[in-house]
DSSP file (Angstrom, degrees, kcal/mol; ACC not computed):
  #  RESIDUE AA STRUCTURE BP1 BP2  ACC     N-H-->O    O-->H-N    N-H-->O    O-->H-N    TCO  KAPPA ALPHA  PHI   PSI    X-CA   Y-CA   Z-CA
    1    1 A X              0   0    0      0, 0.0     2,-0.1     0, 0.0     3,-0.1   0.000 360.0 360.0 360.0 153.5  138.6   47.1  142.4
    2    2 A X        -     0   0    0      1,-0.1     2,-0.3     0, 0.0     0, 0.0  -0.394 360.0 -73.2 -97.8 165.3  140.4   47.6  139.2
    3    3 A X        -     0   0    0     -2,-0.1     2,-0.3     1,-0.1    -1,-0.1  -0.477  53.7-132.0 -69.7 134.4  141.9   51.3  138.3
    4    4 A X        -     0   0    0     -2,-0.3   119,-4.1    -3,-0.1     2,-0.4  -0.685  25.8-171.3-109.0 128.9  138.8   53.4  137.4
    5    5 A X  E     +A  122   0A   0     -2,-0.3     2,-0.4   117,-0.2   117,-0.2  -0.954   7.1 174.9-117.7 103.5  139.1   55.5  134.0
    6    6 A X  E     -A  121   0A   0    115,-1.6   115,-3.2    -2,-0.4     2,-0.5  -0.893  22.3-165.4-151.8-158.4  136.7   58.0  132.9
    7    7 A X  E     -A  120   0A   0     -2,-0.4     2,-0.5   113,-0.2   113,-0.2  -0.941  13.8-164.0-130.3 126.4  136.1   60.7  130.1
    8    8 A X  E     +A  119   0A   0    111,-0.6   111,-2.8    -2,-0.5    -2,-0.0  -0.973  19.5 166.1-120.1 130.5  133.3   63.5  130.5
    9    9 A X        +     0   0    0     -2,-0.5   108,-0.4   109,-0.2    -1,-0.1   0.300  69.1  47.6-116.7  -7.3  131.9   65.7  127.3
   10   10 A X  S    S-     0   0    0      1,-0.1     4,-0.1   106,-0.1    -2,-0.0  -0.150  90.6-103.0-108.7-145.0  129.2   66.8  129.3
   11   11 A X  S    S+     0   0    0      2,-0.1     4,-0.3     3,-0.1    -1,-0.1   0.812 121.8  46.4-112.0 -43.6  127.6   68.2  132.2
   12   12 A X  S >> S+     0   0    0      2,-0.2     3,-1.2     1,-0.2     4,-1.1   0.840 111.4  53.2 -39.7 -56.7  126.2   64.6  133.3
   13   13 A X  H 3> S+     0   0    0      1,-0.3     4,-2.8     2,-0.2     5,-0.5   0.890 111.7  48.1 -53.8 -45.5  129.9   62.8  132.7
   14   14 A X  H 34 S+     0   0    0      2,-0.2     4,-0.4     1,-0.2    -1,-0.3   0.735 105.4  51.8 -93.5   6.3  131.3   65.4  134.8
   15   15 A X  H <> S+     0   0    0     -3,-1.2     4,-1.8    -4,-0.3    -2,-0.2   0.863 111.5  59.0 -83.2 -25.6  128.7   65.1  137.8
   16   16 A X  H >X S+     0   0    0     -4,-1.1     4,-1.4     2,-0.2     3,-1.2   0.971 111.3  31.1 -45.4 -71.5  129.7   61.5  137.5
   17   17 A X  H 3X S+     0   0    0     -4,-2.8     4,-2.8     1,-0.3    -1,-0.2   0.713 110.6  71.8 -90.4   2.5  133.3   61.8  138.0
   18   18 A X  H 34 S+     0   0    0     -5,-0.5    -1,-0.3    -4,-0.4    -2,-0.2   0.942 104.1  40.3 -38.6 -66.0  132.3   64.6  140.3
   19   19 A X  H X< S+     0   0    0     -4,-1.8     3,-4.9    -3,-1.2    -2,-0.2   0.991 109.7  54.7 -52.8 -75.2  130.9   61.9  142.7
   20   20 A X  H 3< S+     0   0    0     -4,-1.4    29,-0.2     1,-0.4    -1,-0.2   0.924 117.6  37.4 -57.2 -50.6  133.7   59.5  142.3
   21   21 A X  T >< S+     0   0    0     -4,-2.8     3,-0.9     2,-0.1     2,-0.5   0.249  81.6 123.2 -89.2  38.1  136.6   62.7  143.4
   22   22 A X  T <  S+     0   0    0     -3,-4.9    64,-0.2     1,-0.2    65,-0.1  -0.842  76.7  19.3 -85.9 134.0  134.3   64.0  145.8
   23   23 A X  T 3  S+     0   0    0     62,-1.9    -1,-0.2    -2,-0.5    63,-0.1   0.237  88.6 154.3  97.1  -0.1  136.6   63.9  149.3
   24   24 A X    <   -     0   0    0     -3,-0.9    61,-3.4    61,-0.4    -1,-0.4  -0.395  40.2-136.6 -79.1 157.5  139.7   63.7  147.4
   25   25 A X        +     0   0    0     20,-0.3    20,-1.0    59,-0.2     2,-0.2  -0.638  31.9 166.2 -83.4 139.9  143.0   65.0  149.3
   26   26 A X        -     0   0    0     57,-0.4    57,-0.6    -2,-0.3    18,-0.1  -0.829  33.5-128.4 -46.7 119.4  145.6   67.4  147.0
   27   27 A X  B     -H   82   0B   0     16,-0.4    55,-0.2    -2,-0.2    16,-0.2  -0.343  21.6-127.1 -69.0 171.3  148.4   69.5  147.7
   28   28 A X  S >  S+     0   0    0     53,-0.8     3,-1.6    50,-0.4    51,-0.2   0.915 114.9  71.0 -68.1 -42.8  148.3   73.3  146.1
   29   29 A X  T 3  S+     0   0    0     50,-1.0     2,-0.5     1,-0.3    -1,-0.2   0.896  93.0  57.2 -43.3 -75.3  151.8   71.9  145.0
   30   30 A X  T 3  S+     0   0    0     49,-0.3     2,-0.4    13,-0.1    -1,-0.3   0.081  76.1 100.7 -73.9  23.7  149.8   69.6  142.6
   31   31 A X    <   -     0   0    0     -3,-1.6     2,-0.3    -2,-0.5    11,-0.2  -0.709  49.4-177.2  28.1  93.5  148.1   71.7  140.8
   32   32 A X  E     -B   41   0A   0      9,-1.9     9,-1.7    -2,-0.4     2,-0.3  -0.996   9.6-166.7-149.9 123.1  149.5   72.6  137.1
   33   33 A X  E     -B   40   0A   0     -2,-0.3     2,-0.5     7,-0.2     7,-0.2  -0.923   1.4-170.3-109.3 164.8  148.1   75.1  134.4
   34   34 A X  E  >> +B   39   0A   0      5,-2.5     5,-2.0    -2,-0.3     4,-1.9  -0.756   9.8 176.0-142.5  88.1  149.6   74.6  131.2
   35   35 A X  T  45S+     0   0    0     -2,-0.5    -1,-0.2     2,-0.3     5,-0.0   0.947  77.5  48.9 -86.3 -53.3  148.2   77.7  129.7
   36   36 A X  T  45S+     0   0    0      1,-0.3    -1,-0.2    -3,-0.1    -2,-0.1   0.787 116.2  43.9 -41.8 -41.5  150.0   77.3  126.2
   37   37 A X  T  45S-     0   0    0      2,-0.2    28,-0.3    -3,-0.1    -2,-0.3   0.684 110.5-131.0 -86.8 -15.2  148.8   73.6  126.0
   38   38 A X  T  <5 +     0   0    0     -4,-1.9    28,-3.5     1,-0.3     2,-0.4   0.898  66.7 121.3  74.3  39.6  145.1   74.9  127.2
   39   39 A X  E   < -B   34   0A   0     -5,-2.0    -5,-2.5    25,-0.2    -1,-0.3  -0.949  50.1-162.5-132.7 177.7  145.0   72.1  129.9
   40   40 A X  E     -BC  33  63A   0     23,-0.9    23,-2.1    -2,-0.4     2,-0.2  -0.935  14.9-174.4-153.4 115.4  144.7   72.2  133.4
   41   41 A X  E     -BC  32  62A   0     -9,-1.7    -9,-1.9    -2,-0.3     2,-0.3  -0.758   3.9-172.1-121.5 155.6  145.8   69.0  135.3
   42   42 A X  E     - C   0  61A   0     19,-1.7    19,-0.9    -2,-0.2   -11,-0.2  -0.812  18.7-137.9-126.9 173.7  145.5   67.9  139.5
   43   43 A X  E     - C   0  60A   0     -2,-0.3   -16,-0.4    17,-0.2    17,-0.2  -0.631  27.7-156.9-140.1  60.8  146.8   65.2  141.2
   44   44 A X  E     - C   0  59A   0     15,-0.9    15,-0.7   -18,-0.1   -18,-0.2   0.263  32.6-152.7 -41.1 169.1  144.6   63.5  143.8
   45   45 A X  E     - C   0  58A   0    -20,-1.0     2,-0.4    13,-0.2   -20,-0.3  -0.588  42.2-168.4-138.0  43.0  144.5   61.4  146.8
   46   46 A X  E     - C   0  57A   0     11,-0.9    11,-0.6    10,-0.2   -22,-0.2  -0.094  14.1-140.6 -60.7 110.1  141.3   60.3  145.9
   47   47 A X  E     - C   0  56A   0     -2,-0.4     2,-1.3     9,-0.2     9,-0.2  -0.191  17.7-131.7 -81.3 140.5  139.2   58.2  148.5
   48   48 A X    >   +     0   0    0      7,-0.6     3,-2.0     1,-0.2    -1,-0.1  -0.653  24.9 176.4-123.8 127.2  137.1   55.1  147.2
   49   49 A X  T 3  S+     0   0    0     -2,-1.3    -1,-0.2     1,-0.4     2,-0.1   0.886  77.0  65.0 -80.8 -43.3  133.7   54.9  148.3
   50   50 A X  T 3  S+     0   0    0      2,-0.0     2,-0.5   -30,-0.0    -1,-0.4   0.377  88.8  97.7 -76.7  31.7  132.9   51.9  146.3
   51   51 A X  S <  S-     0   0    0     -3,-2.0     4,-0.1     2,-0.2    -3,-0.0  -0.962  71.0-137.0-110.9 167.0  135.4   49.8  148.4
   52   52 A X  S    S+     0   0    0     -2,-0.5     2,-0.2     2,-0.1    -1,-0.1   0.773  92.3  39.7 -65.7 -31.1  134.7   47.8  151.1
   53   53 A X  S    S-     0   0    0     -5,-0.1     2,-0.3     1,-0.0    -2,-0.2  -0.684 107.8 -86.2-105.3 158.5  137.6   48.7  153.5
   54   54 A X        +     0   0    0     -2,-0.2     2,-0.3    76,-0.1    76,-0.3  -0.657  66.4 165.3 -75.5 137.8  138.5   53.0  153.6
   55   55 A X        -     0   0    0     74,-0.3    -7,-0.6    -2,-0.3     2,-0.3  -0.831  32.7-156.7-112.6 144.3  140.7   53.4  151.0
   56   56 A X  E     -CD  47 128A   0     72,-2.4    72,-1.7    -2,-0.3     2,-0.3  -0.681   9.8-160.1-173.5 142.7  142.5   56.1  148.8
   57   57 A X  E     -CD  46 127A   0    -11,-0.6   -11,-0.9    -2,-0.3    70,-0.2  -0.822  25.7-110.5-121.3 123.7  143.9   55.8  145.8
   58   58 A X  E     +C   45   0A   0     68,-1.0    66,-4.9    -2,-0.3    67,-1.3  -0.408  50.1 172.3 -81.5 135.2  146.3   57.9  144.0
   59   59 A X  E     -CD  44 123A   0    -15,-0.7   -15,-0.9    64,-0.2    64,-0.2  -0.840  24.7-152.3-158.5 123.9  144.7   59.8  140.9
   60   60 A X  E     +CD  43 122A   0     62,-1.3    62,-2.3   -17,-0.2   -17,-0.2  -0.350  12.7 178.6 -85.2 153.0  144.9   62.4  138.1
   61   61 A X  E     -CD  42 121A   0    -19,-0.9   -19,-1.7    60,-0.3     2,-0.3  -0.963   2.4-173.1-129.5 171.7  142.7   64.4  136.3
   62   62 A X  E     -CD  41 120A   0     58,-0.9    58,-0.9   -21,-0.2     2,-0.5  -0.994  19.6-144.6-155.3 152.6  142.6   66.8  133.8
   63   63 A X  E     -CD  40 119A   0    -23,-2.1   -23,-0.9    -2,-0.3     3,-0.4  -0.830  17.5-160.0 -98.4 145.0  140.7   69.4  131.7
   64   64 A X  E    S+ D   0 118A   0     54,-2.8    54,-0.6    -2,-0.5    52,-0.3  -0.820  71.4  36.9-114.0 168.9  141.5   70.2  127.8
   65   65 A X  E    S+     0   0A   0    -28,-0.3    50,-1.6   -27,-0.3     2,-0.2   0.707  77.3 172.0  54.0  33.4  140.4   73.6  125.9
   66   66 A X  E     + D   0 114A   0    -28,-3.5    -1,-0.2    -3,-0.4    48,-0.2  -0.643  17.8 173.2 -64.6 132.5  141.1   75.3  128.8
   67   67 A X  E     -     0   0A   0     46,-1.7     2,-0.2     1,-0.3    47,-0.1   0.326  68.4  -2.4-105.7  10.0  140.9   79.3  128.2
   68   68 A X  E     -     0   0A   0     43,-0.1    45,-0.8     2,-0.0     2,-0.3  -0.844  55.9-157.5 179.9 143.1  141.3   80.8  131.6
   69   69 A X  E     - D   0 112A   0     -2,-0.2     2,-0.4    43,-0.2    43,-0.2  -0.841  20.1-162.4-145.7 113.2  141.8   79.1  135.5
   70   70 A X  E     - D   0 111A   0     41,-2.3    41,-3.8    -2,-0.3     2,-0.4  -0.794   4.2-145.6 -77.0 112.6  140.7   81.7  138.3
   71   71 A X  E     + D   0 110A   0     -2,-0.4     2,-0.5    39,-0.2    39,-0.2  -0.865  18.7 173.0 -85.4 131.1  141.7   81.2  142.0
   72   72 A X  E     - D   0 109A   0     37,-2.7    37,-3.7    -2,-0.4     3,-0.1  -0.986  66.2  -3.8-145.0 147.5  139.9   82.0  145.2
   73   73 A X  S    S+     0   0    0     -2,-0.5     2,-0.5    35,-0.3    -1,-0.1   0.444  93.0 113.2  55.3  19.2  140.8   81.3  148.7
   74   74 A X        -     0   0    0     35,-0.2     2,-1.9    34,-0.1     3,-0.1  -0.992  68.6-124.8-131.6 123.3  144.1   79.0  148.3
   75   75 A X    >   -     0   0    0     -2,-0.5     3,-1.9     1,-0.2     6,-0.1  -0.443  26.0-170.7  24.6   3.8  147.1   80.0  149.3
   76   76 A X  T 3  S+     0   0    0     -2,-1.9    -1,-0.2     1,-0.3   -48,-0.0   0.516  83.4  58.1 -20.1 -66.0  149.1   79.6  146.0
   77   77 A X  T 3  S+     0   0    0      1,-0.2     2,-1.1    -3,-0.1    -1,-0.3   0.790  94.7  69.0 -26.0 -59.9  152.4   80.1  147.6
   78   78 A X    <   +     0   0    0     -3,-1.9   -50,-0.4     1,-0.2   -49,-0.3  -0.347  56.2 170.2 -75.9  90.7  152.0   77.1  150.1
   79   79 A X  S    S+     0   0    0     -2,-1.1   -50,-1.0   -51,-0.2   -49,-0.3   0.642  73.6  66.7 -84.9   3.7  152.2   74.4  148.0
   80   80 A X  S    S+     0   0    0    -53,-0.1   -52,-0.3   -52,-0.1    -1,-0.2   0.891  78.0 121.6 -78.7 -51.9  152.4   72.2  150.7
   81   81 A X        -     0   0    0    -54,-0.2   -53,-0.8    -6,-0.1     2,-0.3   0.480  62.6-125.6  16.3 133.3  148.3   73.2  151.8
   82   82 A X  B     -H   27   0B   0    -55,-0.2     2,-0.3   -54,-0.1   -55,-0.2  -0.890  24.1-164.5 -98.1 142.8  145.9   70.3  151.9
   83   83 A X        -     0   0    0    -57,-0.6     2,-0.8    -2,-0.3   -57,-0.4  -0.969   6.0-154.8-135.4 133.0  142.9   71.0  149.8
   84   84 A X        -     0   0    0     -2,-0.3    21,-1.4   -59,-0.2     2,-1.0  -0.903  17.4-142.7-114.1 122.7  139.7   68.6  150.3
   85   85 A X  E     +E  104   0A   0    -61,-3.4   -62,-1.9    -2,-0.8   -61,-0.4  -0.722  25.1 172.2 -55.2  91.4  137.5   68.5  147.0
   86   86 A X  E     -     0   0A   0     -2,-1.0     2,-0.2    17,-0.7    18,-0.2   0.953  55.7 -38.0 -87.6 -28.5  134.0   68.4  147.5
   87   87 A X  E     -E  103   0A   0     16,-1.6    16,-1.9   -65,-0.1     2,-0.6  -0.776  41.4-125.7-178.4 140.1  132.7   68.7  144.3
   88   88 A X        -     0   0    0    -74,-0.3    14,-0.2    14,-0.2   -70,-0.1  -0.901  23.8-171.7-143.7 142.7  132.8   70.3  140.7
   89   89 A X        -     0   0    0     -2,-0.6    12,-1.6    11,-0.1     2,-0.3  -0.119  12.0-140.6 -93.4 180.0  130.1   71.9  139.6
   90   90 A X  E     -F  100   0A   0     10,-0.2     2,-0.9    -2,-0.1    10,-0.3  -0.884   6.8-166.2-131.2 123.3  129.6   73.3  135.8
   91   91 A X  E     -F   99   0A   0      8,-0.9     8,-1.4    -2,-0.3     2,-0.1  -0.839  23.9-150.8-123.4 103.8  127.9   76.7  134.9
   92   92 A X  E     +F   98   0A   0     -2,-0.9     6,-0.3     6,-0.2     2,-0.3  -0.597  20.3 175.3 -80.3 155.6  127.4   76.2  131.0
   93   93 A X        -     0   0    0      4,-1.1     4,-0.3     1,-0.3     3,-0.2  -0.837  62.6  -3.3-161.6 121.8  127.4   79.4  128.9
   94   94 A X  S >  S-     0   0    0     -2,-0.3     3,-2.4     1,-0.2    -1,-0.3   0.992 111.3 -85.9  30.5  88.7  127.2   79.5  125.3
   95   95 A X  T 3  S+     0   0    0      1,-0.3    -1,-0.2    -3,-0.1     3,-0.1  -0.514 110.4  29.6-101.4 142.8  127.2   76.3  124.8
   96   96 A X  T 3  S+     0   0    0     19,-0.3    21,-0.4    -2,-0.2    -1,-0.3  -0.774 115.0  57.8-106.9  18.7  129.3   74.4  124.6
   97   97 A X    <   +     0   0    0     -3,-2.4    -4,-1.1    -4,-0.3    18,-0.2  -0.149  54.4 118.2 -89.4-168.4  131.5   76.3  126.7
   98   98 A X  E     -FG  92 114A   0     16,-2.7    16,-1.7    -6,-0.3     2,-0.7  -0.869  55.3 -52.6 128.9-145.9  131.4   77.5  130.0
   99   99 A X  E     -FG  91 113A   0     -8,-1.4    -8,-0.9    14,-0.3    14,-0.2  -0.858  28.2-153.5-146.4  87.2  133.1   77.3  133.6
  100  100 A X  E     -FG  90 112A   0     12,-1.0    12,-2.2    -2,-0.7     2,-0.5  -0.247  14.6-154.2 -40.4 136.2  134.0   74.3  135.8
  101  101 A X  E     - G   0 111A   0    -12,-1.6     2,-0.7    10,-0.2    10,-0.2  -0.981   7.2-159.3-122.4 122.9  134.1   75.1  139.7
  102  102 A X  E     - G   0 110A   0      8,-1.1     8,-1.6    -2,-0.5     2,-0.4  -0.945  19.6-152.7 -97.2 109.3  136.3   72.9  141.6
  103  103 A X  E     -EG  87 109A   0    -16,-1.9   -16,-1.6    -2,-0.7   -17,-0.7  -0.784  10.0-160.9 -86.7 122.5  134.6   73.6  145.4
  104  104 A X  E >>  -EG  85 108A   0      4,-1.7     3,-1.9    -2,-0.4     4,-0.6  -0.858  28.1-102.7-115.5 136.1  137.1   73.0  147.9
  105  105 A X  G >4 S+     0   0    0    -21,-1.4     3,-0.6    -2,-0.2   -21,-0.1  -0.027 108.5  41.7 -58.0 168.0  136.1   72.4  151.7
  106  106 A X  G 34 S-     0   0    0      1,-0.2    -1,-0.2   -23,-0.1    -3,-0.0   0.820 134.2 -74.1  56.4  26.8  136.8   76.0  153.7
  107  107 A X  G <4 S+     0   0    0     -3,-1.9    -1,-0.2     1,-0.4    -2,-0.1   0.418  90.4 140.3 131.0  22.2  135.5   77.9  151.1
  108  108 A X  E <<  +G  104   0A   0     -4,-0.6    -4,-1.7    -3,-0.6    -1,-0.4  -0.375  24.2 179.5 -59.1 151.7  138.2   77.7  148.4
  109  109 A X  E     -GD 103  72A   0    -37,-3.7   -37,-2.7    -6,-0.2     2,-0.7  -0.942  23.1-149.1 179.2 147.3  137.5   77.3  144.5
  110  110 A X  E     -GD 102  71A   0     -8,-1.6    -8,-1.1    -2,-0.3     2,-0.3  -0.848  11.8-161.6-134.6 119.8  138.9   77.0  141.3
  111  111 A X  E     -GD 101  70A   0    -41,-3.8   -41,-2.3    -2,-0.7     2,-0.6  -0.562   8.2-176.7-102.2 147.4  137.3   78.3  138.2
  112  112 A X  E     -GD 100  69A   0    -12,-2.2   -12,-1.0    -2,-0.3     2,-0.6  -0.762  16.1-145.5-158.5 114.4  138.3   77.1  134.7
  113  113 A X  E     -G   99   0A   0    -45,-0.8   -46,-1.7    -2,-0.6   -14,-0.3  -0.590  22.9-168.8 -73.4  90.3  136.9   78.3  131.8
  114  114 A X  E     -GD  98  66A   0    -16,-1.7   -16,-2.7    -2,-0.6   -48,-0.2  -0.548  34.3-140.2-116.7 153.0  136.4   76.0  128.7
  115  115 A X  E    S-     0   0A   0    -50,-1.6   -19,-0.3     1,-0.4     2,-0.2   0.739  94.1 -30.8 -64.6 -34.2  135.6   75.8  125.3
  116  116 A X  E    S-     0   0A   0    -52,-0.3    -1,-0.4   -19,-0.1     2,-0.4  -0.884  83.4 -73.9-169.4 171.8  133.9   73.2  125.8
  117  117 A X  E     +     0   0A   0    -21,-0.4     2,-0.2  -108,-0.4   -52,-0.1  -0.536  54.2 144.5 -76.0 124.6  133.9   69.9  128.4
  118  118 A X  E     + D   0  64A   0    -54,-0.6   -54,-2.8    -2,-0.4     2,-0.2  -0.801  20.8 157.5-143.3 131.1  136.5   67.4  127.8
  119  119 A X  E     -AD   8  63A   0   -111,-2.8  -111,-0.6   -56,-0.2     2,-0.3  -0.627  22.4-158.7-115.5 172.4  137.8   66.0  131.1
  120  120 A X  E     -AD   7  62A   0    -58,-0.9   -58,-0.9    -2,-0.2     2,-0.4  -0.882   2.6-170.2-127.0 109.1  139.7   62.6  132.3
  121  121 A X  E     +AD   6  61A   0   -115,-3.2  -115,-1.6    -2,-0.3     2,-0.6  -0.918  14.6 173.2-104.3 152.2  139.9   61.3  135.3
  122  122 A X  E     -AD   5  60A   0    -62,-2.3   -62,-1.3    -2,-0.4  -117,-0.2  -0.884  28.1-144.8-162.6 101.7  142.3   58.4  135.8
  123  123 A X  E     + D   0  59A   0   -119,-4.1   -64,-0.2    -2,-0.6     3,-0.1  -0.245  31.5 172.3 -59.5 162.1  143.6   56.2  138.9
  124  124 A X  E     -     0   0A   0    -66,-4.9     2,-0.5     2,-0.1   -65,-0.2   0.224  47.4  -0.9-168.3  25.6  147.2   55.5  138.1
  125  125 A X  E    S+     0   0A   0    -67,-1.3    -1,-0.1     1,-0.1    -2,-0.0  -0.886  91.6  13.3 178.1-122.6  149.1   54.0  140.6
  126  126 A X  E     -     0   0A   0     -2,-0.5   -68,-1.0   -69,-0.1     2,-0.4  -0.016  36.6-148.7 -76.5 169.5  148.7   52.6  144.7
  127  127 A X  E     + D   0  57A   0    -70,-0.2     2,-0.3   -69,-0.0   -70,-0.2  -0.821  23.8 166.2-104.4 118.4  145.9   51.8  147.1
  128  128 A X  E     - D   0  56A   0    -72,-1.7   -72,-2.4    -2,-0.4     2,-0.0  -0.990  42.0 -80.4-148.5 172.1  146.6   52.3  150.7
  129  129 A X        -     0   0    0     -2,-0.3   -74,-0.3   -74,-0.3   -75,-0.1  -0.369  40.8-115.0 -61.4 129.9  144.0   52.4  153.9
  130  130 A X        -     0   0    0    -76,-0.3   -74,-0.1     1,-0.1     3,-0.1  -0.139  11.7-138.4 -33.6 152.1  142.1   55.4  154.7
  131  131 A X  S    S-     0   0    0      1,-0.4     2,-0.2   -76,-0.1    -1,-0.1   0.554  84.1 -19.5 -99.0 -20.6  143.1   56.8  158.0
  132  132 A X  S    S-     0   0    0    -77,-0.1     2,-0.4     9,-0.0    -1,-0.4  -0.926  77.1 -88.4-159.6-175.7  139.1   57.4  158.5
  133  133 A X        -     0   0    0     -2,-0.2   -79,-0.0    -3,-0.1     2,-0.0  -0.810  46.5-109.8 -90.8 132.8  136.1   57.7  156.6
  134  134 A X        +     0   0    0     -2,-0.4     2,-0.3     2,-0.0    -1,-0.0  -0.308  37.6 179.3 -69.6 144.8  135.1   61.3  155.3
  135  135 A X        -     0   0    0      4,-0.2     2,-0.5     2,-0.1     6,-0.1  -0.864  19.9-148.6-121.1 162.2  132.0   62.8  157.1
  136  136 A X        +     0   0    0     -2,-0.3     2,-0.3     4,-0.1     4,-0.1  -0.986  53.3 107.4-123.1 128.6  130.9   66.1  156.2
  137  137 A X  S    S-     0   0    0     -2,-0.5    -2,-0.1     2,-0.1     0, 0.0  -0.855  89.4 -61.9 178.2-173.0  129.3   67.8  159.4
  138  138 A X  S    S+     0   0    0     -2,-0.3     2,-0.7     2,-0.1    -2,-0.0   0.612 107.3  90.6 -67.9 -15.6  130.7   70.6  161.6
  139  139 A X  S    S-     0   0    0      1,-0.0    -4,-0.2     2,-0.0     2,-0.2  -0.644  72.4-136.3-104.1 104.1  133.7   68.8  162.6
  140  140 A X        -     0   0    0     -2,-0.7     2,-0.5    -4,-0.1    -2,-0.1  -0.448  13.9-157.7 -78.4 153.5  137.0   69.0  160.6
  141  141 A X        -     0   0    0     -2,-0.2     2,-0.5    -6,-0.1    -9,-0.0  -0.963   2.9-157.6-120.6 137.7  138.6   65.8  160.1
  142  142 A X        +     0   0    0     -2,-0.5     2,-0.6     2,-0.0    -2,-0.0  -0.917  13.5 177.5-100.3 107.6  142.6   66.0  159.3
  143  143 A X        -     0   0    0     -2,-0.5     2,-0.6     2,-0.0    -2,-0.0  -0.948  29.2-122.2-125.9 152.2  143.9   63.0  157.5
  144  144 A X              0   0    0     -2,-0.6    -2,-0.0     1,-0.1   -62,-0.0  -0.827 360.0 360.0-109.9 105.0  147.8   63.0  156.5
  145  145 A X              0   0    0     -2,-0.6    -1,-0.1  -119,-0.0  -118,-0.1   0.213 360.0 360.0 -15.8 360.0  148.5   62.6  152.8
């Protein structure tokens, strides 16, 4: 599969690439606000479900017009920390603003408050084999970055 690019200005674009980083791997380490520039950028491990063998793919994303990013349940200090993505959701509020949730498995979250959605998401560089497939069920699975 070729490196997957895409751009969200809505609340539909970003359950799309919602889907696409759901399972992705990140340290706290990667993790950057850039309060002056108003963005707020991560650095994935992302897994990809549309190939055929388990995979994961190293991948950025980023939000622009950022005006605020809130933490709960992480660790800041340990920037080594594994953080599992599950999904992020958007709670629109005057629109076009409002508040991106990044939901992290074990109850973690990161809120980031925008003027209005503009996101990226963006593979950028190698492929290597999943060590398993993610399941979501009671049963944590640990897979080494």
């Amino acid at each position: 599969m070729d490196l997957l690019r895409l751009v969200a200005f809505d609340p539909e674009d970003l359950a799309v690439i919602s889907a696409h980083l759901q399972d992705s791997l990140l340290r706290v380490g990667d993790i950057v606000y850039l309060p002056k520039e108003r963005r707020f950028a991560i650095q994935t491990r992302r897994y990809d479900w549309e190939a055929q063998t388990p995979q994961r793919r190293l991948t950025c994303m980023h939000f622009e017009h950022v005006k605020a990013v809130r933490v709960r349940g992480i660790d800041q200090a340990n920037k080594d920390a594994v953080l599992n993505l599950l999904a992020i959701a958007f709670d629109e509020r005057d629109a076009p603003s409002g508040t991106a949730t990044l939901i992290f498995a074990d109850g973690g979250a990161i809120q980031v408050d925008l003027e209005c959605i503009e996101m990226q998401m963006k593979d950028i560089g190698p492929v290597w084999a999943a060590e398993n497939r993610p399941e979501h069920n009671d049963q944590p699975q640990v897979e080494r970055l």
